[in-house]
Wavefront OBJ file of the C-alpha trace (Angstrom):
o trace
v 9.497 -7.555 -8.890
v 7.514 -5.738 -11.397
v 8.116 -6.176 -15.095
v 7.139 -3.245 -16.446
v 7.025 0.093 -14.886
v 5.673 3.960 -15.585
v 7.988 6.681 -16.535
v 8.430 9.323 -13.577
v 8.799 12.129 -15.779
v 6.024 11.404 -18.517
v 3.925 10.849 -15.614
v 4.202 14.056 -13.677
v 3.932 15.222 -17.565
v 0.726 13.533 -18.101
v -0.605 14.458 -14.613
v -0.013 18.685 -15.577
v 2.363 18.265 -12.589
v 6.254 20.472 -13.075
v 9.028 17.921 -12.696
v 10.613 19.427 -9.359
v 13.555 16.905 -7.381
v 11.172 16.203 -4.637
v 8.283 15.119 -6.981
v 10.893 12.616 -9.077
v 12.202 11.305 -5.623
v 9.010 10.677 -4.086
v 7.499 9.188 -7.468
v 10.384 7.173 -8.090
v 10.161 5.615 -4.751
v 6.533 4.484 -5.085
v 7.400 3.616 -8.656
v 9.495 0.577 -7.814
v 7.946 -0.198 -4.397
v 7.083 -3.746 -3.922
v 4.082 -3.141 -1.885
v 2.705 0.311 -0.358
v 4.656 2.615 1.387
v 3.826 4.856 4.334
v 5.232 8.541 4.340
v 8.219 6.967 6.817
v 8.961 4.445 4.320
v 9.091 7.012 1.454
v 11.426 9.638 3.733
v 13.679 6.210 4.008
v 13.635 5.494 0.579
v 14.446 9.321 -0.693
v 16.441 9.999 1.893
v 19.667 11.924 0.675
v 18.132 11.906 -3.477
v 16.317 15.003 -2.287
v 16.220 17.706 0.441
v 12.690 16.607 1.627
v 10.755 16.293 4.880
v 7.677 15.222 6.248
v 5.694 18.044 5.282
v 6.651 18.065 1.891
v 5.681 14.072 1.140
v 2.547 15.149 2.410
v 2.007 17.777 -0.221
v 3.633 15.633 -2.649
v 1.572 12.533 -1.879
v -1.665 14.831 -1.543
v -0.807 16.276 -5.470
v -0.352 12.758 -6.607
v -3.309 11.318 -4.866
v -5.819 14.249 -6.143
v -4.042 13.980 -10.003
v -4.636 10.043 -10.193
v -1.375 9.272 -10.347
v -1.268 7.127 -6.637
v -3.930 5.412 -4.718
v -4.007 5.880 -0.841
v -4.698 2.669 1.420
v -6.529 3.896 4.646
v -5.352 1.526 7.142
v -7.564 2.782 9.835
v -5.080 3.656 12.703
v -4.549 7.279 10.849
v -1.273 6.324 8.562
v -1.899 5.604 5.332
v -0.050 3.622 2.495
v 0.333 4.923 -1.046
v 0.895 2.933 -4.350
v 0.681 4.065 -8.223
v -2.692 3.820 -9.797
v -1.504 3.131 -13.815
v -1.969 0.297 -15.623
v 1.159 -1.518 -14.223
v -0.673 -1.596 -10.920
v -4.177 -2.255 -11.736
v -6.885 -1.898 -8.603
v -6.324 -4.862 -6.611
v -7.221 -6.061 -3.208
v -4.851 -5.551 -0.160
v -4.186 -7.768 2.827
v -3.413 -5.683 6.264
v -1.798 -7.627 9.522
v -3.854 -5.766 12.315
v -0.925 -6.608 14.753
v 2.097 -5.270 12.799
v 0.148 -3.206 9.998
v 2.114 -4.756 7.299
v 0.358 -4.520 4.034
v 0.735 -7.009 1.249
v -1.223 -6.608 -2.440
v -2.795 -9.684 -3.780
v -4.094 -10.732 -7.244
v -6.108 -7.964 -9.121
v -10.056 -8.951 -9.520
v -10.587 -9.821 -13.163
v -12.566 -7.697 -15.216
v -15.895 -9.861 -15.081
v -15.557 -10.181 -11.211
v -15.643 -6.556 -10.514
v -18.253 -5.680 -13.566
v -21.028 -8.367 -12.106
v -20.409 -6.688 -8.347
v -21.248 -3.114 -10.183
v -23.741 -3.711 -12.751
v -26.304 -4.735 -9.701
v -28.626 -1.512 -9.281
v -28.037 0.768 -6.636
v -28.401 4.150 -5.469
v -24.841 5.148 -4.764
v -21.860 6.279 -7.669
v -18.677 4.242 -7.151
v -16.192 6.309 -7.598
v -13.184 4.686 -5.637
v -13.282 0.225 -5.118
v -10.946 -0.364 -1.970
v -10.777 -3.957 -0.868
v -8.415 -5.165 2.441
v -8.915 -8.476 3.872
v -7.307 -7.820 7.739
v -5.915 -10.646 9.809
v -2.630 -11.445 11.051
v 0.272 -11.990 9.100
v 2.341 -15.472 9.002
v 5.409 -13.515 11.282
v 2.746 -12.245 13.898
v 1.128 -15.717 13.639
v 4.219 -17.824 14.582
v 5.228 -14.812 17.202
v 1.773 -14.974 19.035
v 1.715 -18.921 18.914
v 5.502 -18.949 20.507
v 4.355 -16.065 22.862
v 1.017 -18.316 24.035
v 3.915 -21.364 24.453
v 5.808 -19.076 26.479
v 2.942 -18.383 29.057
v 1.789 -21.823 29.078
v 2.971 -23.408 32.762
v 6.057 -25.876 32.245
v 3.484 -28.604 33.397
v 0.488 -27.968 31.039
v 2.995 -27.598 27.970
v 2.620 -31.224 25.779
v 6.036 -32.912 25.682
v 6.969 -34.095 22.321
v 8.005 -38.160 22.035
l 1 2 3 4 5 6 7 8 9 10 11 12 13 14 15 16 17 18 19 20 21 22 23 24 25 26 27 28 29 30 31 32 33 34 35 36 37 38 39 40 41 42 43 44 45 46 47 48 49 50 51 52 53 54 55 56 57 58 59 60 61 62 63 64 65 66 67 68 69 70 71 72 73 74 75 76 77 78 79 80 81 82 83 84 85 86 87 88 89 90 91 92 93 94 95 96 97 98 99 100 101 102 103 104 105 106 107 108 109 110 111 112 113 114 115 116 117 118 119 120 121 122 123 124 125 126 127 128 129 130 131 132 133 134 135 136 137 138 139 140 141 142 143 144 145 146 147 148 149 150 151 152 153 154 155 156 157 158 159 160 161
């Protein structure tokens, strides 16, 4: 669980963004998220707090995104994952499970990692770092290993002494 956490409503302040139900019940969500959320985990999560749909997170979540206040995680299969970009959540790399799209953040990339990567010359402007590692998740991997077990011929299976 995080230790410390932004302010919804100095945030939205900060941002130039009016404080409107929908904004603080989306915000809030992402606010105390433990990893990412999609826009169906956010309609869970703010479900009842605020008469909000689908349409609306998108706008929301668009507003955030182009303000600074939330990065978006491109997953690749067209559904994104949102977290807050502030200095409780520093840039940080992301692992996605390509079989149930799960995403987990891991450890931030100190300071001097990420400066020697981006003082090398080059012809291009960085202007957003976004780093997932993709593989399968420890569930998937124990689900696929039991469902190869399953397929396996009673005779070919190795019997355990």
């Amino acid at each position: 669980m995080k230790t410390e956490q932004c302010d919804a409503s100095e945030t939205l302040k900060k941002s130039g963004l009016a404080k409107t139900t929908q904004r603080m019940a989306v915000l809030e969500s992402l606010i105390v998220a433990e990893h990412p959320l999609n826009v169906n985990e956010i309609l869970d999560k703010t479900d009842g707090e605020a008469k909000i749909n689908r349409v609306t997170v998108y706008r929301i979540l668009s507003s955030f995104r182009d303000s600074g206040i939330i990065r978006e995680i491109e997953t690749g299969h067209g559904i994104s994952s949102y977290e807050m970009a502030c200095t409780h959540n520093p840039v940080h790399p992301h692992f996605r499970c390509r079989s149930c799209g799960s995403i987990t953040c891991l450890p931030p990339l100190t300071l001097s990692q990420a400066w020697d990567w981006l003082a090398q010359p080059a012809d291009f402007a960085v202007e957003k770092i976004d780093v997932q590692l993709i593989g399968m998740c420890a569930q998937c991997q124990q689900q696929e290993d039991s469902n190869t077990l399953a397929s396996i011929p009673d005779e070919e299976v190795p019997q355990q002494r």
